[in-house]
N, C-alpha and C positions, 0 to 999 in steps of 0.2 A: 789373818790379823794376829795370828799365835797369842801372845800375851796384852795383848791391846787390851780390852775389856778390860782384862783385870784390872790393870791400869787405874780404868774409868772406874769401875766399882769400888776397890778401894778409895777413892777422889770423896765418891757418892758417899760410902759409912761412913766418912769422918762428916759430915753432913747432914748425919741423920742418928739419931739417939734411942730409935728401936730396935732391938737385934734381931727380931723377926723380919720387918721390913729388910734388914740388912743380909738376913739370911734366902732370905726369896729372891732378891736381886742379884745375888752372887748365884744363886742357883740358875738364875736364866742366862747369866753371864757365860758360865760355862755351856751353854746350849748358844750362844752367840759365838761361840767362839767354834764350840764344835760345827755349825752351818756353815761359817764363813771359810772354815778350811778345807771343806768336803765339797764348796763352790770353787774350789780351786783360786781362792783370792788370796792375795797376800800382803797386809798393811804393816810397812815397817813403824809408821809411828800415828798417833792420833792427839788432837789436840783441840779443844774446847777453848771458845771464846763467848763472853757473855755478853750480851749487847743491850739496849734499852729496850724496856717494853717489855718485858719477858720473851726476847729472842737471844736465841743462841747460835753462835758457828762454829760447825765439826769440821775437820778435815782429817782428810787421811790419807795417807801418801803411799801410793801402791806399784809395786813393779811389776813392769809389764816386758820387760826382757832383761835381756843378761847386758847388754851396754852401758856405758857409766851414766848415760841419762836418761835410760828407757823405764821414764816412772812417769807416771800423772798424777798429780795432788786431785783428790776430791772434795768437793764441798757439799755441804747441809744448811741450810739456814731454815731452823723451826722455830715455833713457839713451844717451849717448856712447860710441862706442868710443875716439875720442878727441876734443881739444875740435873742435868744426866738423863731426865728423863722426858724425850719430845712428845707431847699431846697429839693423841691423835686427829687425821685430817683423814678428807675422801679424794681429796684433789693432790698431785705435784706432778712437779716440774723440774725436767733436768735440763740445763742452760748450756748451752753450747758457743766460747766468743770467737772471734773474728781475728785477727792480726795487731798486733801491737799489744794489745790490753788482755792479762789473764780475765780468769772470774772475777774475782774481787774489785779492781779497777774497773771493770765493763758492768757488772751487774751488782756488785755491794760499796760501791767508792763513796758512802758516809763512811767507810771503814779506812778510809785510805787517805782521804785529804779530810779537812779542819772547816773547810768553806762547806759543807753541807749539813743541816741538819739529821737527827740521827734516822731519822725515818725518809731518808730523799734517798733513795736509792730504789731498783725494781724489785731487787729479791727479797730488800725488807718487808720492802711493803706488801708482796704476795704472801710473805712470812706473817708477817700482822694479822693479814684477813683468811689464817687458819689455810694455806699451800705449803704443804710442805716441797722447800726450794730444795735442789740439787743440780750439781754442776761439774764441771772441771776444769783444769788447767791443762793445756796441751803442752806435748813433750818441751817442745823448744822454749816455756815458760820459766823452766828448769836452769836455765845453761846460764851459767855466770858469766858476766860481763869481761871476766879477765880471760877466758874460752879464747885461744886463737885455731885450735884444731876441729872444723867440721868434719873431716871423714865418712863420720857416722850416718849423718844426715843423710848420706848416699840414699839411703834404705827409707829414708822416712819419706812419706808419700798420703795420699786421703784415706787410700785403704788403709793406712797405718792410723789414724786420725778415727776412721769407719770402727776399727777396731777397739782402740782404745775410748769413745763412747759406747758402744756393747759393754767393756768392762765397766765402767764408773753404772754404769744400767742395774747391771748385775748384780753390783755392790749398792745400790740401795735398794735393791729388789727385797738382798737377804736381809738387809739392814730393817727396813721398814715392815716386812712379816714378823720378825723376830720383835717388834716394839712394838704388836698388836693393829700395826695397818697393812696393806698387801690386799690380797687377795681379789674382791671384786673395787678396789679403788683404781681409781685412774692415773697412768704418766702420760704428762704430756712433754715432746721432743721440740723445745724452740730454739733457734738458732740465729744468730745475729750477723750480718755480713757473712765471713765466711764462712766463721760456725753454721751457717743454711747453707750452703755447700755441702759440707760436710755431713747437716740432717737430712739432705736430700740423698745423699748416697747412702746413708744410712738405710732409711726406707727402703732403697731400692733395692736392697740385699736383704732386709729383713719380709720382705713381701715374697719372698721366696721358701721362708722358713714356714711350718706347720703353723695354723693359729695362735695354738696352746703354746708356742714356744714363743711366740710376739710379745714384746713389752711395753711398746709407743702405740697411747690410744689417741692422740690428738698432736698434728705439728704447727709451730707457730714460726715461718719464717720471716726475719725479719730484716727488711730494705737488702736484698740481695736479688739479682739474679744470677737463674742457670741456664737457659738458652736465651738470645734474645727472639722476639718475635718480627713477623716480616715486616713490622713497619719501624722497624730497628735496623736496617741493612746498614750505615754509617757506622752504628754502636761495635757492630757483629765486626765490621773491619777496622776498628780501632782495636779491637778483641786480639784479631788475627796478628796486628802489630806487636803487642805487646808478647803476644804468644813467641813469635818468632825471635823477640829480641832477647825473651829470658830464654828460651831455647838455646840460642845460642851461644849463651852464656854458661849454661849446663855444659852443652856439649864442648865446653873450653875448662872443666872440670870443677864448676861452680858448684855447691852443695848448699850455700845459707844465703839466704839475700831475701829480698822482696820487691814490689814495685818502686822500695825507693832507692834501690842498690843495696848493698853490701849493708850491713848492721842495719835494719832501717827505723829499729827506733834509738839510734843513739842522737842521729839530728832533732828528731823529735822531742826529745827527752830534755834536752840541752835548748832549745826552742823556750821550753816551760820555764828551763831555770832561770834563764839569761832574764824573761820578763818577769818574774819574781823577785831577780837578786839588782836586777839592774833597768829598770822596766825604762829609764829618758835617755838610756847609751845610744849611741848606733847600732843599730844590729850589725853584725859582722857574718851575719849567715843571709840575709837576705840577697838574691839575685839579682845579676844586671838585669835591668827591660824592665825591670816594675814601670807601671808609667807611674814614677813621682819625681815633682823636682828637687826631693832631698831623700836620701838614703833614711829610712824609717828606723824608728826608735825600737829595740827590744819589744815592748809590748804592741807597738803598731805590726810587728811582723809578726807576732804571736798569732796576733786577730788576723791579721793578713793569708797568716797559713792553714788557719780554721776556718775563714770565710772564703776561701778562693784555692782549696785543696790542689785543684787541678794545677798547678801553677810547679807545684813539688813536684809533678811528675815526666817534665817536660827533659827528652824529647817526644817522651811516649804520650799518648791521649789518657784522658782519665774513662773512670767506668762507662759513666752518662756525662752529657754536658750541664757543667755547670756544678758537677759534680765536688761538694764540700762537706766539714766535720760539723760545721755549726753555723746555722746564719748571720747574716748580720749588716750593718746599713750602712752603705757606702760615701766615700766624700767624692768632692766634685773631679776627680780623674775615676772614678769607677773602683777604686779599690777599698775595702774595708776599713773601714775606720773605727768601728767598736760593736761587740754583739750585740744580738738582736733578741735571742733566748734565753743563753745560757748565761750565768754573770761570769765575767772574767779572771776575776780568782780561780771561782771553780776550773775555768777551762786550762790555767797555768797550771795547777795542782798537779789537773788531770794528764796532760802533755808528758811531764816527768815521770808518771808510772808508769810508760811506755816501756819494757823489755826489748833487751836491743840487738836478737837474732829472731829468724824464723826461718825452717827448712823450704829450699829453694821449688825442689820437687810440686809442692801441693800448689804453690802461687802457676809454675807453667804449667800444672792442669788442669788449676780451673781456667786461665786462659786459653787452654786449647780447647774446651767443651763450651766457653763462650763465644769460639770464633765458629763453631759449627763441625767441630771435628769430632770423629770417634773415642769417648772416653769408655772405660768398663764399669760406670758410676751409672748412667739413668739409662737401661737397657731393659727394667722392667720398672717404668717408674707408671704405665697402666693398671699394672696392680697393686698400687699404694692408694687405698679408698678409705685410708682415715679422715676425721676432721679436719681441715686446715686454717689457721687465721692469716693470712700476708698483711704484717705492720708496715708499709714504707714511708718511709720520710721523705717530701716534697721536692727539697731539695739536696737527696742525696741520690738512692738509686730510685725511690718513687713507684711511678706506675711503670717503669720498664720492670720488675720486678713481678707483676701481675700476668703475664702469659706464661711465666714458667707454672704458678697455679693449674693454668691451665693440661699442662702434660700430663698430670698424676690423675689416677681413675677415680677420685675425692669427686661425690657430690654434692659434700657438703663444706661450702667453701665460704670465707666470707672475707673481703678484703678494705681495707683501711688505708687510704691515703693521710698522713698528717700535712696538713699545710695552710697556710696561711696568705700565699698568693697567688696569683694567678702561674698555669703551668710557663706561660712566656716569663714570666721573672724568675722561675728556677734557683737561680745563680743566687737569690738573696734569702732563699726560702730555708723552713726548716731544714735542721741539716743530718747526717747519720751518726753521728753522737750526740746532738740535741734529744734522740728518742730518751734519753738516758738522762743527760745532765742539764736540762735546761728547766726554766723556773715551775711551767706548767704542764712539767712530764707527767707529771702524777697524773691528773685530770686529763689529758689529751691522748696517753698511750698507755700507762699504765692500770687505770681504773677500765678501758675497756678491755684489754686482756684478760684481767680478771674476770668481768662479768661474762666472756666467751669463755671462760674454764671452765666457772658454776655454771654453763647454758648445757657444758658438754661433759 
């Protein structure tokens, strides 16, 4: 972090009108700064944001190779005792997201859109009730939208991803010893979509290291799977399709893309704004075959694309059937006509912070370890016997999510289905960003996480 602290410390004196207090803080500063460099970490900048309630957010942007994007932003979200200084906790949590949406979007988006109150968000609110939140943004969250050269991506892969959570680990390992927490406190490793991909590899490489060198005492993955189970054999070969298709896309010298092609959150992105800016247009993105007898407005295809995900991804199959971001209640041709969870501001807001590259690599491997093929990600995932919570949502990946649980050598396991219909209606049910943005997150998925943190 070299001069970072200082930074902060000087922030902190002008803040504080005792010289003592100020000369003690500067004293531990340089002992923050001396850990962080002898951990081999290197933060080129640090930045504090002060939030309601006496929560605060850190980040800090760390390189993790020599290529012009090989950095990961980290995040903190604590309660303060006061500013600079986070109160301690026994509990945290480093957050791992998924595709399209960094940290902030995915797990602090009162930060990011206007349509939520300040406490609707998951990392707030584990921030509130005394967890200290941590997290990151994966490389490709980085890459500006004017970016026409992938190249690099070449190299980027899970174990790249495997890696760069160990760092951001690391860095609140030092961070939280040095501010008086550490030691016998607990991290727990949750992951959302892909981000549990990604925590499952994790484990599985970390279950190889000594004890003493372990840093995930509990994982919380969330609506993903990583094998399907044998009463999934349909799943497993939609798996193997998609596998094959972005395979062969690589192997025609593709580097960035995702399940929705090339840029994949710039449709997405553009989706949000079009029902924001122009919510009674036509939409001019929407595709032939909808069944409707008029071409749908901006915001009917906003809802269109958040209740009927699968629909984007055609000609490839989605994850599970039925497979959507957000539920919601259909009109008389079967198609979405307005949410059912989430309110629709929010979900326009949320569409727009979509980031509009992702390295191509991590998408064909989790595809290939979902189709049943050999990855080098869960080859000792018997010796992963931490806690586990599986959050899934109803109607996104669900209980197909709930036998990859089953692989890991965890006997203490506890799994949560969110939902609201029966499994045959799927298609209208809770959805894989409703766990996040919808009106009664808090009470249905995020208050029991919590009480499985304080249990464990």
């Amino acid at each position: 972090m070299r001069r970072t602290w200082v930074v902060m410390v000087a922030l902190f004196v002008m803040l504080s009108a005792n010289s003592g207090e100020a000369r003690e803080v500067s004293l531990q500063a340089e002992q923050w700064t001396r850990a962080v460099v002898a951990a081999g970490l290197t933060a080129s900048s640090t930045t504090r944001e002060a939030l309601g309630g006496g929560l605060a957010h850190y980040t800090w942007k760390v390189r993790v190779g020599t290529g012009k994007y090989d950095a990961i932003t980290v995040h903190r979200v604590v309660r303060e005792a006061r500013p600079w200084l986070p109160a301690r906790s026994s509990r945290a949590v480093f957050m791992v997201h998924g595709d399209l949406w960094g940290f902030a979007p995915a797990f602090l988006t009162n930060t990011c859109v206007s349509t939520m109150p300040e406490d609707r968000s998951l990392a707030a609110f584990l921030a509130s009730q005394d967890v200290d939140v941590w997290g990151l943004d994966l490389r490709w969250v980085g890459v500006p939208e004017s970016e026409t050269d992938f190249s690099y991506m070449a190299d980027w892969s899970l174990q790249t991803h495997v890696k760069d959570v160990g760092t951001g680990l690391a860095l609140a390992d030092v961070v939280r010893r040095l501010s008086g927490n550490g030691g016998g406190d607990r991290m727990f490793l949750l992951g959302w979509s892909r981000g549990a991909t990604i925590g499952y590899a994790y484990l599985d490489a970390e279950s190889q290291r000594p004890r003493g060198l372990r840093r995930v005492d509990g994982f919380v993955p969330m609506d993903m799977v990583l094998r399907f189970g044998p009463d999934a054999t349909e799943q497993r070969q939609w798996a193997c399709d998609r596998y094959e298709a972005l395979q062969a896309a690589r192997d025609e010298g593709r580097t960035e893309g995702g399940l929705l092609g090339p840029a994949p959150g710039t449709p997405v992105k553009l989706i949000g704004q079009l029902a924001t800016q122009a919510p009674n247009s036509p939409s001019p993105l929407a595709p032939t075959g909808l069944a409707a007898p008029t071409r749908p407005t901006n915001r009917q295809f906003a809802v269109i694309a958040a209740g009927k995900t699968a629909a984007l991804f055609v000609p490839l199959q989605p994850l599970t059937p039925g497979y959507h971001l957000a539920g919601s209640v259909p009109d008389a041709a079967g198609l979405p006509t307005r949410t059912a969870f989430t309110p629709e501001p929010t979900l326009f807001d949320y569409l727009q912070l979509a980031v509009p590259y992702q390295s191509l690599n991590e998408v064909v491997e989790t595809e290939k370890q979902l189709c049943g093929l050999d990855v080098p990600y869960d080859d000792h995932l018997q010796d992963v016997k931490v806690p586990v919570l599986y959050v899934g949502a109803a109607g996104g990946v669900g209980r197909y999510g709930e036998y990859s649980t089953r692989l890991l050598g965890s006997t203490d396991v506890t799994r949560i289905i969110v939902r609201s219909r029966p499994e045959s209606e799927r298609a209208l049910d809770f959805g894989h960003a409703d766990l996040f943005l919808a009106r009664d997150a808090r009470v249905r998925v995020w208050q029991p996480i919590l009480q499985w943190l304080r249990a464990h």
